[in-house]
N, C-alpha and C positions, 0 to 999 in steps of 0.2 A: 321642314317636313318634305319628303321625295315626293314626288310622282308619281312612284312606283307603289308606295305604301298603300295600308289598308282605308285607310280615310279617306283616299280620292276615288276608290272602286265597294263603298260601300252599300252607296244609291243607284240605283238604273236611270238612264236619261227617262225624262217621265214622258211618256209614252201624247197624254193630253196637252204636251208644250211645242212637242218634236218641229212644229211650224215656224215658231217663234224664233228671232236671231239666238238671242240669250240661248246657253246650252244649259236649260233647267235637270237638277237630276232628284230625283224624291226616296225618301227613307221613311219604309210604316212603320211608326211609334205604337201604334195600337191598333184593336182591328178599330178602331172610330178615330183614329190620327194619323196625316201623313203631313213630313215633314216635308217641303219645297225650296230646294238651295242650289245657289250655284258656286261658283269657283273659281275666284278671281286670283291669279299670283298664286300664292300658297295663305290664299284666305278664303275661307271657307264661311259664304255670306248667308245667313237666314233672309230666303224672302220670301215665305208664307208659313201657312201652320193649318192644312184644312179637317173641316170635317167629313170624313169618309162617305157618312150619311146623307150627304147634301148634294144637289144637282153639278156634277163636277163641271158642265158647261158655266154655271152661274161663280163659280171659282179662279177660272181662267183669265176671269174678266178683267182682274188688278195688276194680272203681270204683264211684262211685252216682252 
């Protein structure tokens, strides 16, 4: 899969990570689900799944 393709420019870098080294990028699933992944190589890694409703500072807390 390219670089260029639509899979790696699907997410916006998430906005509540932007600190962090990790370059987190997130995809709303629903209005109550956002996916949180990053992008390793041409691998495309799940590392979270939140809920929209919940204290987005209390969410943060599990990634680095």
């Amino acid at each position: 899969m390219a670089r260029g393709s639509p899979i790696y420019q699907a997410g916006a870098v998430e906005p509540l990570l932007m600190d962090l080294k990790q370059k987190y990028r997130s995809v709303v699933i629903s209005r109550k689900n956002k996916l949180i992944y990053t992008i390793e190589k041409d691998v495309i890694k799940i590392d979270d799944f939140w809920d929209t409703r919940r204290e987005p500072k209390l969410q943060t807390k599990g990634l680095k």
